[in-house]
N, C-alpha and C positions, 0 to 999 in steps of 0.2 A: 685831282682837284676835289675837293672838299662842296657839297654843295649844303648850303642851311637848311632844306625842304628835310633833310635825310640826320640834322643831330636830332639829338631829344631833348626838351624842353628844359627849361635854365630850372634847376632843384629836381627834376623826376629821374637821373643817373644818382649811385652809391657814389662816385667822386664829386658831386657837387654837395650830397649829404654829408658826408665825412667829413670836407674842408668848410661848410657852416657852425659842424660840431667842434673840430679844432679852434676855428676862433671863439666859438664861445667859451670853454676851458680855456683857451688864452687868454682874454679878455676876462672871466671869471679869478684866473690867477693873479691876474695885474692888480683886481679890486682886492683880494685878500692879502697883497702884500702890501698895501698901502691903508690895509686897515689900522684907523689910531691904536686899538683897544688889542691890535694882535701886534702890533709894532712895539706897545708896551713888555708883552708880556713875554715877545723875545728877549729883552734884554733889561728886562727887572723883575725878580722872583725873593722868595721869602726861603730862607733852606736855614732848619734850626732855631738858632737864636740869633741868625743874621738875615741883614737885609743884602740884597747884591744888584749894582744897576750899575750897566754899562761897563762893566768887569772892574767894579770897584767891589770888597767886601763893607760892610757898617754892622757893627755890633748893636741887638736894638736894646739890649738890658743898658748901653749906655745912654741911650735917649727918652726923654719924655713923651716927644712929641714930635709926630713929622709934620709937616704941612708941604701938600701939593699945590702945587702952581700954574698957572697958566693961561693961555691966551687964546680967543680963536673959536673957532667951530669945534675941533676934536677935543678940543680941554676937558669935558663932562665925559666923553667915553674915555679917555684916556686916567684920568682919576679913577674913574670904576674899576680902571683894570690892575690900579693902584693898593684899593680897597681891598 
């Protein structure tokens, strides 16, 4: 039998610090992966003289002019990440 007088206090064991620090790196990963401005920039980049988004190629000597778009809270970082 297990008595409470004899654990140690909830945070003062190496297992209760470690599984605080795990969830914080979990919870720190969940925010980087739903970041707008890193969400962009997994899957649109500039290589050369092409534009590439979402595994399409665009040649940009053929265009004048892009224009970004959009809606929402993440629209201005998401542009940025455009820029």
């Amino acid at each position: 039998m297990v008595s409470l007088d004899n654990t140690p206090a909830a945070g003062s064991d190496g297992v209760t610090r470690r599984m605080r620090q795990d969830a914080r790196e979990i919870f720190n990963a969940g925010l980087k992966a739903v970041a707008p401005m890193d969400a962009v920039l997994r899957y649109c980049r500039c290589k050369k003289d092409r534009f590439i988004a979402g595994g399409r190629s665009y040649r940009l000597n053929d265009v004048e002019r892009i224009f970004v778009m959009g809606a929402g809270k993440a629209t201005a970082s998401m542009a940025q990440a455009i820029e």
